[in-house]
VEXDREN-2710 file (C-alpha; in Angstrom, 1 decimal):
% VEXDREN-2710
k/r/px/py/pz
1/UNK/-4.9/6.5/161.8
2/UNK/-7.2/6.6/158.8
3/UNK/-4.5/8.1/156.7
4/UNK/-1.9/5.6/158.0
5/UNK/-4.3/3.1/157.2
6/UNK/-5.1/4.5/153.8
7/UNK/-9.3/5.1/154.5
8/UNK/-11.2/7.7/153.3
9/UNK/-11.7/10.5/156.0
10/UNK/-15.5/11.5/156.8
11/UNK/-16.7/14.5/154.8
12/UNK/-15.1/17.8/156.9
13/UNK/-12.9/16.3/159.2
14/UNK/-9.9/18.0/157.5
15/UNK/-11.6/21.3/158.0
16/UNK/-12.3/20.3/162.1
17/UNK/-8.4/19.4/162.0
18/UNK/-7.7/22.6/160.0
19/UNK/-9.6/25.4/162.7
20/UNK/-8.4/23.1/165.7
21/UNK/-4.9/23.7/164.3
22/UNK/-5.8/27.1/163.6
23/UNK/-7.1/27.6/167.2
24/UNK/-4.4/26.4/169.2
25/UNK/-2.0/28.3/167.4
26/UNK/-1.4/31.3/170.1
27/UNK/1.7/33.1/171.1
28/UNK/1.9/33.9/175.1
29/UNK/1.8/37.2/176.0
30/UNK/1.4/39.4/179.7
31/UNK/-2.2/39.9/179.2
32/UNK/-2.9/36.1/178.1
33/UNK/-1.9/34.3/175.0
34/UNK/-2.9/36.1/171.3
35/UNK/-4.4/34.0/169.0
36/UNK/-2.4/33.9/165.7
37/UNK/-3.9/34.3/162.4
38/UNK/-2.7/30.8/160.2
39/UNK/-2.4/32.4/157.1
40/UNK/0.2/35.1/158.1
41/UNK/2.4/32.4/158.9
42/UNK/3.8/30.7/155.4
43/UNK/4.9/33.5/153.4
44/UNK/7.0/34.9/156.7
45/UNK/8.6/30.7/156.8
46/UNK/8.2/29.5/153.1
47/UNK/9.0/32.6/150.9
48/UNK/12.7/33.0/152.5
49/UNK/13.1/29.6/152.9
50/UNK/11.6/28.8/148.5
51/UNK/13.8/31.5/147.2
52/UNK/17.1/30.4/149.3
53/UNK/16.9/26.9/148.2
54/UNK/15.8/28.2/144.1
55/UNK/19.2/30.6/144.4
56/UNK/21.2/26.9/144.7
57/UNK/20.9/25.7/141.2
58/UNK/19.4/27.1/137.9
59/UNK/16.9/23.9/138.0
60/UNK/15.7/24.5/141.3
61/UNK/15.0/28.0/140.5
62/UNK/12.8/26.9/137.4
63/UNK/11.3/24.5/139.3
64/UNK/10.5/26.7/142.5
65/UNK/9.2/29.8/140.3
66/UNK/7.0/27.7/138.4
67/UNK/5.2/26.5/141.0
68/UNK/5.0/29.5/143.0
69/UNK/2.5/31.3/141.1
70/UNK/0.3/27.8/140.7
71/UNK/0.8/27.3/144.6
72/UNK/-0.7/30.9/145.2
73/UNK/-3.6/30.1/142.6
74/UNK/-5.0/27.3/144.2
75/UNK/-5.3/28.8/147.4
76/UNK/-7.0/31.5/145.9
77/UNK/-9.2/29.4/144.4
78/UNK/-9.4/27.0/147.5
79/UNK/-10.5/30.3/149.8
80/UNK/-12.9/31.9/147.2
81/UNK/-15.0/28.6/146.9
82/UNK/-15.4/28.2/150.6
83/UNK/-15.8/32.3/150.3
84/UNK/-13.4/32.9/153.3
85/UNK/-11.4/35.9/154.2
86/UNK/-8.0/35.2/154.8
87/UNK/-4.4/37.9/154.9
88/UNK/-2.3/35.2/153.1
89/UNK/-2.2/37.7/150.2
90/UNK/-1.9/40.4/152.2
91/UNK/1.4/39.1/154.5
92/UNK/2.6/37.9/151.2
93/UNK/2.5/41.2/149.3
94/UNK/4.0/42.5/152.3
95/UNK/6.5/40.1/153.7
96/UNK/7.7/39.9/149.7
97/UNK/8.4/43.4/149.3
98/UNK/10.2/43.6/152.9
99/UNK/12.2/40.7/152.0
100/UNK/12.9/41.8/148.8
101/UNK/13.8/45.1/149.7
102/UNK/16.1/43.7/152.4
103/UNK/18.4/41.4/149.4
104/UNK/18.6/44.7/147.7
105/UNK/20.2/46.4/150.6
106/UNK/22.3/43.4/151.3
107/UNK/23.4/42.1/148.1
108/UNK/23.2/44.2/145.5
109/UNK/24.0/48.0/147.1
110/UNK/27.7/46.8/148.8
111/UNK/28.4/45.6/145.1
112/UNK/29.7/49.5/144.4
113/UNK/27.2/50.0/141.3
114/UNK/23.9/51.6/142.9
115/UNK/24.3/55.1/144.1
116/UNK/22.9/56.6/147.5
117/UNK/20.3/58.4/145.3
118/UNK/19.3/55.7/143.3
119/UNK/19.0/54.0/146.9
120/UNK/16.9/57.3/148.4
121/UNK/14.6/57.1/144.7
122/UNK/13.7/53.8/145.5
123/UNK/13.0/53.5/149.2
124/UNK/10.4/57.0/148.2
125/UNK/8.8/54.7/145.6
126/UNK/8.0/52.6/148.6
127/UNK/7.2/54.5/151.1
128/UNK/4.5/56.1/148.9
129/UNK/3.2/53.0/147.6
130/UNK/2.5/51.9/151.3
131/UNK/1.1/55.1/151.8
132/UNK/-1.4/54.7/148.9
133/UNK/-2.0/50.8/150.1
134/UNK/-2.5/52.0/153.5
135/UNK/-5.3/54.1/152.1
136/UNK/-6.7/51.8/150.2
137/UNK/-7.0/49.2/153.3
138/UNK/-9.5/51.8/154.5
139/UNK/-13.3/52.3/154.1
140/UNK/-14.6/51.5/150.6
141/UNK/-17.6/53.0/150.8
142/UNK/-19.1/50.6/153.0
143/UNK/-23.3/52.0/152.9
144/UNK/-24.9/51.7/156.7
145/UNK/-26.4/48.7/158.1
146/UNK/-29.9/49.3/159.4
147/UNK/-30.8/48.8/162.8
148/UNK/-32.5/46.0/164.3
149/UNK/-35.4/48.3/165.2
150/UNK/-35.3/49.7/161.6
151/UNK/-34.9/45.8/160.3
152/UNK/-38.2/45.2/161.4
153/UNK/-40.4/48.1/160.4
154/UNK/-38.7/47.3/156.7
155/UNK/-40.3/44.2/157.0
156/UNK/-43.7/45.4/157.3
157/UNK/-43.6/48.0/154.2
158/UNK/-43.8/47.0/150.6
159/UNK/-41.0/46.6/148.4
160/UNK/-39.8/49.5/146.6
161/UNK/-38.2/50.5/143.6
162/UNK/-36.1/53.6/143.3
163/UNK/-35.7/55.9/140.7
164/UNK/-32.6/57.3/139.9
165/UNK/-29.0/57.6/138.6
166/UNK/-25.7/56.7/139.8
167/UNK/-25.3/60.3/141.4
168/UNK/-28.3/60.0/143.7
169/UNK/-32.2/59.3/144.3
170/UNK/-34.9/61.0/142.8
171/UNK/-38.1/59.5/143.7
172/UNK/-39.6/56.2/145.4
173/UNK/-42.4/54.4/143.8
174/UNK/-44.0/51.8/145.3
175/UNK/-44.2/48.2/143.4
176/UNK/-45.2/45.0/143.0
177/UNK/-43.6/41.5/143.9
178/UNK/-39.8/41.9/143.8
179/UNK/-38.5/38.7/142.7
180/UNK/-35.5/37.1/144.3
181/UNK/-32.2/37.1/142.2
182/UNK/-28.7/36.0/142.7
183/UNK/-26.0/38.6/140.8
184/UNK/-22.9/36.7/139.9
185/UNK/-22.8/34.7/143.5
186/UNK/-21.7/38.3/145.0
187/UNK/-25.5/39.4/146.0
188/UNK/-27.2/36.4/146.5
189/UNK/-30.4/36.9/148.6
190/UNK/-31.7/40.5/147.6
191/UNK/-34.7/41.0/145.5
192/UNK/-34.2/43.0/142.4
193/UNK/-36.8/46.1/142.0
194/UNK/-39.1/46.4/139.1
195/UNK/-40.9/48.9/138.7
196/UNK/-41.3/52.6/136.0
197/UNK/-37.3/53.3/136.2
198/UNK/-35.5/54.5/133.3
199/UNK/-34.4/52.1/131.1
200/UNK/-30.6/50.5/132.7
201/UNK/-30.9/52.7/136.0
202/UNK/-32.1/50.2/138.7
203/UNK/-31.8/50.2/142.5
204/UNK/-31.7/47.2/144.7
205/UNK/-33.1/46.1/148.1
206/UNK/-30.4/44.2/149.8
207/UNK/-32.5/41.6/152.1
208/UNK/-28.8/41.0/153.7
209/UNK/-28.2/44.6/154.8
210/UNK/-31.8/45.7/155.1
211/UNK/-31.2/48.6/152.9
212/UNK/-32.0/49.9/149.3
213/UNK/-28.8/49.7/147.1
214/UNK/-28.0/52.6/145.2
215/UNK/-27.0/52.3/141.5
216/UNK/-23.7/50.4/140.8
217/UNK/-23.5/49.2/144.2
218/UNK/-22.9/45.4/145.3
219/UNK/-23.3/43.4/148.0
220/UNK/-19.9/41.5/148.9
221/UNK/-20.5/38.3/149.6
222/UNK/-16.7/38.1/151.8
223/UNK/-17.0/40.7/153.6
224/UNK/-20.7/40.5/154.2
225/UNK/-21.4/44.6/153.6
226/UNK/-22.9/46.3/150.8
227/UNK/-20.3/48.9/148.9
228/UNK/-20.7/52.0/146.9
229/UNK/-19.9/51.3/143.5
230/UNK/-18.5/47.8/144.3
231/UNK/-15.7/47.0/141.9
232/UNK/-14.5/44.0/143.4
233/UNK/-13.2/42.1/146.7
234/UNK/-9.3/42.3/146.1
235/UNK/-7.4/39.2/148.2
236/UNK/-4.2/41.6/147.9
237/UNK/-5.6/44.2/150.4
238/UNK/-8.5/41.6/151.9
239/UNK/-11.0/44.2/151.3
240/UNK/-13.0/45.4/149.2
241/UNK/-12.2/48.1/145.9
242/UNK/-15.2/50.7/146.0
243/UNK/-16.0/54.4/145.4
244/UNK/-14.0/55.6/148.5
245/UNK/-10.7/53.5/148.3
246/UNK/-10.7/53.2/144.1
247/UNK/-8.2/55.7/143.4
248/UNK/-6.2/55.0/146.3
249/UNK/-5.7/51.0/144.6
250/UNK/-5.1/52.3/141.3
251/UNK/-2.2/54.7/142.8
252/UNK/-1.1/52.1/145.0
253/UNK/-1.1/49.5/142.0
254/UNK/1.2/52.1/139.5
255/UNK/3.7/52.7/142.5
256/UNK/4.5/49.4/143.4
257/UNK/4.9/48.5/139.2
258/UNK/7.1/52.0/139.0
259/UNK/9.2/50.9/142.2
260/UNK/9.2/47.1/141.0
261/UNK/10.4/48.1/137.6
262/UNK/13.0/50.4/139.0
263/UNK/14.4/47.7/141.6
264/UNK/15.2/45.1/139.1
265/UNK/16.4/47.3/137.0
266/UNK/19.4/48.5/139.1
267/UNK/19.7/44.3/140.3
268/UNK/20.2/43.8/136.4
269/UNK/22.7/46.5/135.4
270/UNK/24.6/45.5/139.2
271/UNK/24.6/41.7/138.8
272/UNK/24.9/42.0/134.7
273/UNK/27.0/44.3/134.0
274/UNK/27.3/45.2/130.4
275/UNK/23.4/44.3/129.2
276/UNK/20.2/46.0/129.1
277/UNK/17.9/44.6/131.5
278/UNK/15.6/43.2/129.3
279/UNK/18.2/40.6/127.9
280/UNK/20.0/39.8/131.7
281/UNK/16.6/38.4/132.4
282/UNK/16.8/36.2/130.3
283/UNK/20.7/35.6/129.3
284/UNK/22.9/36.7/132.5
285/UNK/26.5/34.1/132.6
286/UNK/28.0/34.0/136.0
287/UNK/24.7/34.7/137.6
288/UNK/24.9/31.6/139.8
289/UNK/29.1/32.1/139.7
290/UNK/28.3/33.0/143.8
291/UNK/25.6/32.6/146.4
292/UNK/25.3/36.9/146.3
293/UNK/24.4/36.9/142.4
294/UNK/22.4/33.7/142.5
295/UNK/20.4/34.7/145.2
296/UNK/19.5/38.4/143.7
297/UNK/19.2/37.4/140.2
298/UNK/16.4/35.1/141.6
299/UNK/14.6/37.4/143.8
300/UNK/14.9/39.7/140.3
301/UNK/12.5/36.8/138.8
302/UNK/10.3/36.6/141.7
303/UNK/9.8/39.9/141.1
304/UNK/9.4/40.0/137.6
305/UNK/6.9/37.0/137.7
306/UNK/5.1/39.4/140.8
307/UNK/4.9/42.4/138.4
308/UNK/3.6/40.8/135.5
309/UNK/0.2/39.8/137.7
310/UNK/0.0/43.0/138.9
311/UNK/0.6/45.0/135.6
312/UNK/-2.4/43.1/134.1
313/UNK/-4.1/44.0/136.9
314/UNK/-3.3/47.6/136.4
315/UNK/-4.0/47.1/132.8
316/UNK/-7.6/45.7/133.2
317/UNK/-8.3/48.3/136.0
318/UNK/-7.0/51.2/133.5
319/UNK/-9.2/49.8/130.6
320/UNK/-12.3/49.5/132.8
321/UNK/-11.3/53.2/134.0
322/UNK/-11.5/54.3/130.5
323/UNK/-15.1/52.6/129.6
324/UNK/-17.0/53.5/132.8
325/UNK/-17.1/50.1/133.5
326/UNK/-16.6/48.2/136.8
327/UNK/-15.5/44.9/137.2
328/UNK/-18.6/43.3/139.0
329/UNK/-20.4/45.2/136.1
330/UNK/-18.5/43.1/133.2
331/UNK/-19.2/40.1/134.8
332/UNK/-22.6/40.7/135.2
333/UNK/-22.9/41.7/131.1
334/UNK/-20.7/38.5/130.4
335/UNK/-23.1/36.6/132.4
336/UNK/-26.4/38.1/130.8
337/UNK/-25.0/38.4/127.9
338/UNK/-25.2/42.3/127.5
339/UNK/-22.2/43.5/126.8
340/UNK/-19.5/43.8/124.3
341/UNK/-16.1/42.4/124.3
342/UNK/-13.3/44.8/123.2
343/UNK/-8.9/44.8/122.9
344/UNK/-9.4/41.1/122.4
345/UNK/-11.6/40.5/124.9
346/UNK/-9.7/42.9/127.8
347/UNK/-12.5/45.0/128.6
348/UNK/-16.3/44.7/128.6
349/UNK/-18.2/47.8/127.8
350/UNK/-21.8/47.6/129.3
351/UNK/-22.8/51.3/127.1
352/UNK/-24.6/52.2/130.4
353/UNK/-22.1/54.4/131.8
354/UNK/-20.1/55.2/129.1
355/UNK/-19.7/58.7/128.4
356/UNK/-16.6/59.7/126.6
357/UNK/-12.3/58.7/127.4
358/UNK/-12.0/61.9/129.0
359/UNK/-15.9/62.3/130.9
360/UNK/-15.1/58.3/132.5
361/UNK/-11.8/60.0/133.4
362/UNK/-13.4/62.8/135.0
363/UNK/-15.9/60.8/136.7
364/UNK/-13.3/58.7/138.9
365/UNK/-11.3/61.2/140.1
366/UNK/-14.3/62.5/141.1
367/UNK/-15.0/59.5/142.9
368/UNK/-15.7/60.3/146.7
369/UNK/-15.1/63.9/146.3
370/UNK/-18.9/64.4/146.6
371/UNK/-20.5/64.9/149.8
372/UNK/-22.5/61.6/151.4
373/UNK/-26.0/61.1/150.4
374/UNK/-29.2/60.6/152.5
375/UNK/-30.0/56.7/152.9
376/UNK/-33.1/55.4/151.3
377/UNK/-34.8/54.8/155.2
378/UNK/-34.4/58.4/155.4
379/UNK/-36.1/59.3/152.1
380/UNK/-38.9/56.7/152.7
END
């Protein structure tokens, strides 16, 4: 009525209309009806419907792939301020390559110009890069919440600062005052140690987790849990990127560009005969002669637009790789102003961790291969 009317709505009544929706949404089932999860729900309706209705005209599918990419922005933006979880990225990665993967078989194969092994190399390029996300979905080096017992007897001792490295404690000193300290919104409410470390090696007591934090690692703020060598919350995989899981994301990341590239590549040379695939992107006549060719050669953008985000992702991550650096850990130095830009600004090296190309190198895909250390309530 309000909106009929043309009144402003009280502050959060569009959230209370948002979770009611949310709520009621459930599917019936024999042992009672499942709740469903809003955000899975437009990518499965939308993306088919967006890229059917794009494949109709050449205007329409500037239009529609324009505003796709701003459309996915602001709801990343929209979730990240209200610091919510949500697998809208993650049913949209998936849904998209399932869908895209379908218009291959569909469209492009019974066309007579993609061979059973070119068909067999690209399903393995996908199988594999599920395999490497599905590893990546898993345990990120999550460090263990204390007990409620062991919650309370940390509240009676003094706070302490550890010394040590990013390889593991080698002492406990007792200290003054910590002083409270938010770290880039990610770790608000911990209390930074101070006391005789070496100079850049610091640990952290994480009032959240009621633990002490060992070097490099972060408190996320999304998914409420401390992580080893916290990199960053990705929305992709709606988890967190940490020492366990690291690797597994970077090798998920280079087979999905590998099986991307590969894919629209044999759409190009089917639906364009005649010209590389760099120019059919961007010059191919007769590509909306037919519903077939209209309707690949605009899932080919939609892919291309797709593998562009995610090659700069790869890019950043490789760069980062290469200088020791993490991501949380550039946006810290940006923040403090204690680091230095390089490549135009691509990567921030810190100098903490830096050790050499090949050493940094060696140091990741050494990441997790080490066996668990003690926790810092053991040690005290």
């Amino acid at each position: 009525n309000r909106w009929l009317t043309c009144k402003s709505l009280p502050p959060g009544a569009l959230e209370r209309i948002v979770d009611t929706v949310a709520d009621r949404v459930r599917v019936p089932w024999f042992a009672g009806a499942v709740k469903v999860n809003v955000s899975l729900v437009p990518p499965l309706v939308l993306l088919p419907v967006l890229l059917q209705v794009a494949a109709l005209h050449f205007l329409l599918g500037l239009v529609i792939l324009t505003s796709l990419p701003v459309v996915v922005l602001w709801y990343y933006y929209l979730t990240h301020r209200r610091k919510e979880r949500t697998l809208f990225f993650l049913s949209l990665g998936l849904f998209s390559l399932g869908y895209m993967y379908y218009v291959f078989l569909q469209e492009v194969v019974p066309r007579g110009h993609v061979g059973y092994s070119q068909v067999v190399a690209l399903t393995c390029g996908l199988i594999l890069m599920l395999a490497a996300l599905s590893q990546a979905k898993k345990d990120p080096g999550y460090l263990p919440i204390s007990s409620g017992n062991e919650k309370s007897s940390h509240q009676g001792l003094p706070n302490k600062s550890v010394r040590g490295s990013a390889n593991g404690l080698y002492g406990v000193t007792t200290s003054g005052v910590a002083s409270s300290r938010a770290v880039n919104g990610e770790a608000k409410g911990y209390s930074r140690m101070s006391s005789e470390e070496p100079e850049g090696v610091k640990k952290d007591w994480c009032t959240k987790c009621q633990l002490v934090r060992p070097a490099r690692a972060g408190h996320c703020r999304l998914c409420g849990r401390c992580v080893r060598r916290l990199d960053h919350h990705c929305v992709w995989i709606n988890s967190c990127v940490g020492e366990q899981n690291h690797q597994a994301f970077i090798l998920a990341l280079s087979f999905f560009m590998l099986t991307s590239v590969y894919g629209i590549t044999l759409t190009l040379h089917s639906i364009c005969r005649g010209r590389t695939p760099f120019v059919a992107l961007f010059y191919c006549p007769g590509a909306y002669s037919d519903h077939s060719s209209a309707l690949s050669f605009t899932c080919v953008w939609y892919c291309a637009i797709v593998t562009a985000g995610m090659g700069y992702i790869l890019l950043i991550q490789l760069l980062n790789i290469s200088y020791n650096v993490t991501e949380r850990e550039a946006r810290m130095a940006l923040r403090d102003n204690t680091g230095h830009r390089l490549l135009g600004g691509l990567v921030i090296d810190t100098g903490q961790y830096n050790r050499g190309f090949l050493c940094n190198w060696g140091h990741f895909l050494s990441l997790g291969s080490s066996p668990p250390q003690r926790s810092a309530e053991d040690i005290v």
